[in-house]
KEKE-3310 file (N, C-alpha, C; in steps of 0.2 Angstrom, whole numbers, plus 5000, padded with zeros to 4 digits):
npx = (5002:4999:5003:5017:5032:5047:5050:5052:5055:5072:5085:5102:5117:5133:5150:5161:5172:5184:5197:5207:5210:5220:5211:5196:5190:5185:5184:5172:5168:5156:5149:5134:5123:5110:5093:5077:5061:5042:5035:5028:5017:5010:5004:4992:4990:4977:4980:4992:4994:4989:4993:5006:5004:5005:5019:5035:5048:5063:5078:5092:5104:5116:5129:5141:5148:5155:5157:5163:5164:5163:5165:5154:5142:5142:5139:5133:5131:5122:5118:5107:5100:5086:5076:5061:5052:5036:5020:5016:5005:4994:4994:4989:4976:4968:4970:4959:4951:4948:4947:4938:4924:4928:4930:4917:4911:4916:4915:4899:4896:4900:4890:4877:4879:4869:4866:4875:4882:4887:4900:4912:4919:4934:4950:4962:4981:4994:5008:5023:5036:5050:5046:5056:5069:5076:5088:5094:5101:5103:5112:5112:5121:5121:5134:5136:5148:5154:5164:5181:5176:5165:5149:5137:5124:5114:5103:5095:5087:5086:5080:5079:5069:5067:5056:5050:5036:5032:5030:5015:5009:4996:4988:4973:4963:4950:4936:4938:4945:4957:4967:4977:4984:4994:5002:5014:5028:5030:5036:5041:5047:5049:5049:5059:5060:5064:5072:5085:5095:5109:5121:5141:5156:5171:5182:5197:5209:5206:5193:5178:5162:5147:5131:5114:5098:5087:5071:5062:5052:5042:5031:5029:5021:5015:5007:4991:4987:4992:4987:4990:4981:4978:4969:4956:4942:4933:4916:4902:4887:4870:4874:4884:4902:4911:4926:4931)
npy = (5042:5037:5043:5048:5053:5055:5039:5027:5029:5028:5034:5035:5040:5037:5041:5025:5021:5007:4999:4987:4971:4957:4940:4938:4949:4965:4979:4993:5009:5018:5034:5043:5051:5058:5062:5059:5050:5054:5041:5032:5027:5033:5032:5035:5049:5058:5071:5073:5062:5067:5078:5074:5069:5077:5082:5082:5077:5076:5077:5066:5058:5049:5036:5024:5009:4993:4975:4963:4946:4935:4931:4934:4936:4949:4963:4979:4995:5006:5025:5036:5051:5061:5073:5080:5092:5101:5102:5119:5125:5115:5112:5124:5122:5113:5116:5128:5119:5111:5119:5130:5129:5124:5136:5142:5136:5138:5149:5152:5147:5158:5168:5177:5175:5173:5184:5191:5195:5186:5175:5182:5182:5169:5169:5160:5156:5144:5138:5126:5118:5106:5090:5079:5066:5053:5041:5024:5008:4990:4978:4966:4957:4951:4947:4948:4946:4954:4949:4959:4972:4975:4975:4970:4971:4964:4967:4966:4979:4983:4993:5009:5021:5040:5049:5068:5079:5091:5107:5117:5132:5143:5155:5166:5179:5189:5200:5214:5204:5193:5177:5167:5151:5138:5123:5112:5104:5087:5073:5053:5038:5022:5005:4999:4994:4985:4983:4985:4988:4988:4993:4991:5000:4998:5010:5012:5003:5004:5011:5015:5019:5018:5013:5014:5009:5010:5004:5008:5005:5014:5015:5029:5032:5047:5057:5065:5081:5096:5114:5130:5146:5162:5175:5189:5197:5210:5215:5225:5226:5229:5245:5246:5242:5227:5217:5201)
npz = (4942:4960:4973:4984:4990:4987:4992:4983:4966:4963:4953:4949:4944:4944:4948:4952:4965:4967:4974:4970:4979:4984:4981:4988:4983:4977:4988:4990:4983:4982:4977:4974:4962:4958:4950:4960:4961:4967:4971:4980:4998:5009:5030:5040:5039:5033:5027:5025:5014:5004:5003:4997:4984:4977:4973:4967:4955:4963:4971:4973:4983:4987:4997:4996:5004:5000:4996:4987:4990:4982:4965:4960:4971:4982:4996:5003:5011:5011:5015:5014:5007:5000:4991:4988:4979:4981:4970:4971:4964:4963:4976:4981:4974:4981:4994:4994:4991:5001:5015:5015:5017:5029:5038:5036:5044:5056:5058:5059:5071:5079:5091:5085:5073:5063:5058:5052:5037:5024:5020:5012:4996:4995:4990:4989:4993:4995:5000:4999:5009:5004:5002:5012:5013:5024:5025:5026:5019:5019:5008:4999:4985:4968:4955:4937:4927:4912:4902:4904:4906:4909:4921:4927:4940:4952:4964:4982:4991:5011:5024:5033:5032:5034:5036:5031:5034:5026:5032:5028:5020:5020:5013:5014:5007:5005:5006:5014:5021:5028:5030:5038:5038:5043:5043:5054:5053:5051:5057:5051:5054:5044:5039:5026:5008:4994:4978:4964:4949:4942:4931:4928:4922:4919:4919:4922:4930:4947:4945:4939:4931:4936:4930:4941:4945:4955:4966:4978:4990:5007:5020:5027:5043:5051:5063:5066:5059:5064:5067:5064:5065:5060:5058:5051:5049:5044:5047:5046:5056:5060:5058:5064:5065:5064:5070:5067)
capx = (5005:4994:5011:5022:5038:5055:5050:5049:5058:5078:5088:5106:5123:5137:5157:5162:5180:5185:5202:5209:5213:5218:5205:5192:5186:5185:5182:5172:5165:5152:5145:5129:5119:5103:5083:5072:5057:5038:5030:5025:5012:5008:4999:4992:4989:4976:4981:4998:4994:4986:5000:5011:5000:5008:5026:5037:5055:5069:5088:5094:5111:5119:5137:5140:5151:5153:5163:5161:5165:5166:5166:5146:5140:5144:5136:5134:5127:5118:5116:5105:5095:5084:5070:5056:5048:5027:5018:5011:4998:4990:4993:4983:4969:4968:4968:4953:4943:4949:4944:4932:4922:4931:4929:4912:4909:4919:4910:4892:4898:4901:4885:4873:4881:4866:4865:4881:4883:4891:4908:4915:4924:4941:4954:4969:4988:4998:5016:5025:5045:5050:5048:5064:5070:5084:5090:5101:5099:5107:5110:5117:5118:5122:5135:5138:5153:5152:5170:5185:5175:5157:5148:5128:5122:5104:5103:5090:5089:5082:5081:5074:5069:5065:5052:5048:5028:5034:5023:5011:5007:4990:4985:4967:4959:4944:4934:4939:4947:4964:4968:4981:4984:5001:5003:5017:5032:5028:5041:5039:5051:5045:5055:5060:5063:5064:5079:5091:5100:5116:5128:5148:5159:5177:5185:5205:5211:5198:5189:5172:5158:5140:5123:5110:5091:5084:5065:5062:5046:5041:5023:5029:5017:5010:5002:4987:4990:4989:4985:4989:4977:4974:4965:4952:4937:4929:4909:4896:4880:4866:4879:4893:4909:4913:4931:4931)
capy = (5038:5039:5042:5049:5056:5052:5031:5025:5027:5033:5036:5038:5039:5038:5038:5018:5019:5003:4997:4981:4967:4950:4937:4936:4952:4972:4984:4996:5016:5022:5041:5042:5058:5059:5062:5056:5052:5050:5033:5028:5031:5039:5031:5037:5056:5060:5078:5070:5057:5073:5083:5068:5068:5084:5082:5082:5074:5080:5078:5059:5057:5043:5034:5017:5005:4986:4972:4956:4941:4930:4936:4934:4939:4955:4964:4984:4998:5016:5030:5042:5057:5066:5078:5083:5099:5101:5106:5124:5126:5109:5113:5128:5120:5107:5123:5130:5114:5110:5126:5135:5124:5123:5144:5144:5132:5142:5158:5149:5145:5164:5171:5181:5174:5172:5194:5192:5194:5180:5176:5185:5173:5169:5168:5155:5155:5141:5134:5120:5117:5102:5084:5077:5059:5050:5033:5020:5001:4984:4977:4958:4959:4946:4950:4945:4949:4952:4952:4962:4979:4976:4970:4969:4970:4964:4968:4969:4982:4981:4999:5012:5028:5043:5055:5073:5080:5100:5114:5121:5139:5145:5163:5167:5185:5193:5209:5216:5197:5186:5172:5163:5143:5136:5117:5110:5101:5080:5065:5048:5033:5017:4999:5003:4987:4986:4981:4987:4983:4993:4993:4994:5000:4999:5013:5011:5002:5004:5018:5012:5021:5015:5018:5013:5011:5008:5003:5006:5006:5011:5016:5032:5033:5051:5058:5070:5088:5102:5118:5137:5148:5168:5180:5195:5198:5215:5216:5230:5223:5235:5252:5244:5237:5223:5214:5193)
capz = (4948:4965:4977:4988:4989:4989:4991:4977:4958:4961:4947:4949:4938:4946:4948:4958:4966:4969:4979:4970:4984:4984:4981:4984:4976:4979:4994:4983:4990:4979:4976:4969:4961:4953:4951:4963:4958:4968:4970:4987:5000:5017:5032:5047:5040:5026:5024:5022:5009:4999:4999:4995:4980:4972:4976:4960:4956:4967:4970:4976:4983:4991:4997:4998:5005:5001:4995:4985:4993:4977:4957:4958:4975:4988:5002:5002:5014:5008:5018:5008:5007:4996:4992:4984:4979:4981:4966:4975:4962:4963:4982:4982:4973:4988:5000:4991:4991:5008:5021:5015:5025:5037:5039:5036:5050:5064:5061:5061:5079:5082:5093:5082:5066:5059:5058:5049:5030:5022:5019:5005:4992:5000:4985:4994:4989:4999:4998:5004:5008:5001:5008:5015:5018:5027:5029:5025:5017:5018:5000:4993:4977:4966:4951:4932:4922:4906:4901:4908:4906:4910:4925:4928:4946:4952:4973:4988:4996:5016:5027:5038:5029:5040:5031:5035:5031:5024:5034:5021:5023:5015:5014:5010:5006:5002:5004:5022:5027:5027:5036:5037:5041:5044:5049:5057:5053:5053:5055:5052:5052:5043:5036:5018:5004:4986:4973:4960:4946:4940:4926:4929:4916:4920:4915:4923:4936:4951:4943:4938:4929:4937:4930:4946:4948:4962:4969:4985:4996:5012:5022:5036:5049:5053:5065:5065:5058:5070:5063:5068:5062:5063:5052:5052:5046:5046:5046:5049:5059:5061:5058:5067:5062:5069:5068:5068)
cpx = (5001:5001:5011:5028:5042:5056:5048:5054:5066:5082:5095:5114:5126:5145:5156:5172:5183:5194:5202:5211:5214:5213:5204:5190:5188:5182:5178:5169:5161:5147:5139:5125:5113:5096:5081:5064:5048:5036:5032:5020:5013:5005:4999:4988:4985:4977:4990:4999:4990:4991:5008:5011:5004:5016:5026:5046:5062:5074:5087:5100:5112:5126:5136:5146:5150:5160:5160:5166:5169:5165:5160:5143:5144:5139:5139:5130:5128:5118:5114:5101:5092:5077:5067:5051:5038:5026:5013:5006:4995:4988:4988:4975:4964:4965:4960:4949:4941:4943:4942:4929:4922:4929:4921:4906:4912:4916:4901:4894:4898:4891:4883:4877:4875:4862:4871:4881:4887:4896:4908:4920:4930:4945:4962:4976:4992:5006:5017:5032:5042:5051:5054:5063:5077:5082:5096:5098:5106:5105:5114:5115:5123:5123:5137:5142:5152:5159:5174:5181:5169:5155:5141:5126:5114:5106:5095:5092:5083:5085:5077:5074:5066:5059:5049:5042:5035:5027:5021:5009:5002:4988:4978:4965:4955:4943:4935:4941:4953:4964:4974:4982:4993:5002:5011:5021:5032:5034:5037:5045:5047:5053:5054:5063:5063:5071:5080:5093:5107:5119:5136:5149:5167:5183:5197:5207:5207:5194:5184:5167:5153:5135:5118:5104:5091:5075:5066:5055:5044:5035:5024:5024:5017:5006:4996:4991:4990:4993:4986:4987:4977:4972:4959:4948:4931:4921:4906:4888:4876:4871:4884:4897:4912:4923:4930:4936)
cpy = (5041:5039:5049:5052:5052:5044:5029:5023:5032:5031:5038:5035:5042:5036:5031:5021:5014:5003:4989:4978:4962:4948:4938:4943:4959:4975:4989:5004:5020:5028:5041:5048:5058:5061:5057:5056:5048:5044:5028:5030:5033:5034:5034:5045:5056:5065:5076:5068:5065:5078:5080:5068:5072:5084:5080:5079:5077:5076:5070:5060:5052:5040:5028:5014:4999:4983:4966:4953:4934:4936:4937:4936:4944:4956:4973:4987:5004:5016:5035:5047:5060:5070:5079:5089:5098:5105:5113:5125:5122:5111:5119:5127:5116:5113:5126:5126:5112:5115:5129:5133:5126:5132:5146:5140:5134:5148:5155:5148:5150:5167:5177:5180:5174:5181:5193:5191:5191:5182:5179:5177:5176:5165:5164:5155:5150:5137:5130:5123:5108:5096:5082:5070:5059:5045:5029:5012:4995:4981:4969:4960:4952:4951:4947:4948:4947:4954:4956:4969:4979:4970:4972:4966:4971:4964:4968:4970:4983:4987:5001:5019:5032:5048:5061:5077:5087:5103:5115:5128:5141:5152:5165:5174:5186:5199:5206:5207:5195:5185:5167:5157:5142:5129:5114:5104:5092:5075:5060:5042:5026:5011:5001:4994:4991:4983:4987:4984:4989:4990:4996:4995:5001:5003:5013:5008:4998:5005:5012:5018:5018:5017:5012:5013:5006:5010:5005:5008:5009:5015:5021:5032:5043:5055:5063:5077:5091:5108:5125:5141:5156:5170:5186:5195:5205:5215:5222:5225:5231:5245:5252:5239:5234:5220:5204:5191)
cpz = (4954:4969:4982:4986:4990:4988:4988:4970:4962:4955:4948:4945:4944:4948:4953:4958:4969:4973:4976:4977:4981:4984:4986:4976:4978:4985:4987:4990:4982:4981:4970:4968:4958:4955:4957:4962:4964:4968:4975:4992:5007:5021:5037:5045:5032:5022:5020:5015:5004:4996:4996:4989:4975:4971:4968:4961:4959:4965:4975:4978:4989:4990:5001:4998:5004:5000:4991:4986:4987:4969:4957:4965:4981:4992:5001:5009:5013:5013:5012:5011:5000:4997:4986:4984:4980:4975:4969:4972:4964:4971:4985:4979:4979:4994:4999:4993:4997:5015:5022:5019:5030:5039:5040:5043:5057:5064:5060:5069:5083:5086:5090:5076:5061:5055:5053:5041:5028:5018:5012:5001:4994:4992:4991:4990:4996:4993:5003:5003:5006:5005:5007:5016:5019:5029:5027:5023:5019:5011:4997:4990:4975:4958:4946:4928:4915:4901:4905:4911:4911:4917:4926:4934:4948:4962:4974:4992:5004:5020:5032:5034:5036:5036:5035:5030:5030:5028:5028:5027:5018:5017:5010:5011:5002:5005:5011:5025:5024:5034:5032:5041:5038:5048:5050:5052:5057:5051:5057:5050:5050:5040:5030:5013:4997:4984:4968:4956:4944:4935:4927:4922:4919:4917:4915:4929:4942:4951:4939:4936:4931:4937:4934:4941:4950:4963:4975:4988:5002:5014:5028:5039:5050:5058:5066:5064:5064:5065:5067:5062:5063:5058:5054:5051:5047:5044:5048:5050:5062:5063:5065:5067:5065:5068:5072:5069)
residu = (UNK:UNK:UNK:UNK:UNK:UNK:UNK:UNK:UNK:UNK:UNK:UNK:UNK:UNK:UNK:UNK:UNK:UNK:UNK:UNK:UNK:UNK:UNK:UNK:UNK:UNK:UNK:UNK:UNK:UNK:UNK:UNK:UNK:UNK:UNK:UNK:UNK:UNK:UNK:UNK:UNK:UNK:UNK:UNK:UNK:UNK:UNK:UNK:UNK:UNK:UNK:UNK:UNK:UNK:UNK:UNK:UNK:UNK:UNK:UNK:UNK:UNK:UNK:UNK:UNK:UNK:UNK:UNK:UNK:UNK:UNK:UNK:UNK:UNK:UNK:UNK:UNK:UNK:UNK:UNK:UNK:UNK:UNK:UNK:UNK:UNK:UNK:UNK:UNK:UNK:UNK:UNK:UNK:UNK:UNK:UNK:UNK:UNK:UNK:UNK:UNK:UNK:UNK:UNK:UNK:UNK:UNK:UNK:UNK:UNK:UNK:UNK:UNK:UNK:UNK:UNK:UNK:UNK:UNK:UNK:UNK:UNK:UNK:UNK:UNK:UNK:UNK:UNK:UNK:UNK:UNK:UNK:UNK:UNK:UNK:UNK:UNK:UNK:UNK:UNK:UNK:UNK:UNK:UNK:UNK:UNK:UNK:UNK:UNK:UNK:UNK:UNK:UNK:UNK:UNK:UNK:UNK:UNK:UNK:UNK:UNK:UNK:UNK:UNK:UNK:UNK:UNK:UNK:UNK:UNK:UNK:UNK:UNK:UNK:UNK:UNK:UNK:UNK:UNK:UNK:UNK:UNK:UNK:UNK:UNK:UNK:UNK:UNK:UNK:UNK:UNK:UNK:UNK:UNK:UNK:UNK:UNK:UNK:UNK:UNK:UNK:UNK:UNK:UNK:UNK:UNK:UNK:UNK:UNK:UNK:UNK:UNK:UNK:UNK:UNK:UNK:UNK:UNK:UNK:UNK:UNK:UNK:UNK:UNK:UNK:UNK:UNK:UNK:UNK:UNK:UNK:UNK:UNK:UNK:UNK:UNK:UNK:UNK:UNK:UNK:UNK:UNK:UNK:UNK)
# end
């Protein structure tokens, strides 16, 4: 999967507590727990879209109010959140392939670098915190009974997710140098769609057993990284020891 985080495959089982009414149908107030799983993309930031790349199955959780109108159609509305962790290895391969570069192009820039003995290899270790969303959807659904027990629910669902980039922190050493890079904490709100189907299972009364999945899509926006940067580099030029 070429992706993202968080928008995309959720997965969740979950108690349903309904409230019998008069017709037409139920008030209902569902708690929802489960996996979330990658599978969306980024725009706007391609460091973003990279580190999106690595991101692994987090934690979903969601509570939802509705109601059905008739025995076959209702109206609902999520408020959710979840997260996803960064693979840090994958992440420090990226850091690796990424920077070095970048390192060796700032100190060519330094007056009388060309005196200078060449970088030493710079071994990298970065981490992320984990990416974070938040929003909430509008959901018709449309519902078929299957018998007293059982009910089968297909919805669309139409939102705003809010998505948060995780700072990465990278730490590179070699002989006589570390440097450390640290970027910033990024949000992005975008329109969020996709569907659902569910399964009830009736277990007494109001009480309800519901196992979800949900699709959902959306495309945050981004905007450029920025970057804090320090580190050292000790040299000797002609019998003296410099500090970079």
């Amino acid at each position: 999967m070429r992706i993202l985080i968080g928008l995309g495959l959720l997965l969740t089982i979950s108690p349903l507590w309904a409230q019998q009414v008069p017709q037409p149908t139920p008030f209902f107030v569902k708690v929802a727990l489960g996996p979330a799983f990658p599978a969306a993309e980024l725009t706007g930031n391609p460091d973003a879209q990279r580190v999106a790349a690595y991101a692994k199955p987090g934690i979903f959780f969601g509570l939802t109010v509705g109601r059905e109108f008739t025995r076959w159609l209702g109206v609902s509305v999520t408020g959710f959140g979840w997260t996803n962790p960064v693979n840090n290895d994958k992440l420090t391969e990226l850091v690796q392939d990424s920077y070095l570069d970048a390192f060796n192009s700032a100190l060519s820039s330094i007056p009388g670098s060309s005196a200078l003995p060449a970088l030493p290899a710079i071994t990298w270790a970065a981490s992320a915190e984990s990416w974070r969303f938040l929003g909430g959807y509008v959901s018709p659904f449309l519902v078929a009974h299957l018998g007293e027990r059982f009910a089968v629910e297909g919805r669309l669902n139409l939102g705003l997710v809010n998505a948060a980039y995780p700072p990465v922190t990278a730490t590179g050493t070699g002989t006589n140098f570390q440097g450390v890079l640290v970027t910033e904490r990024l949000r992005g709100t975008s329109f969020l769609y996709g569907g659902g189907l569910g399964l009830r299972f009736r277990v007494q009364g109001g009480f309800h057993l519901v196992a979800n999945v949900d699709a959902v899509r959306a495309r945050p926006p981004f905007p450029a990284s920025t970057y804090n940067t320090t580190g050292s580099w000790k040299v000797t030029v002609g019998g003296t020891e410099r500090t970079i």
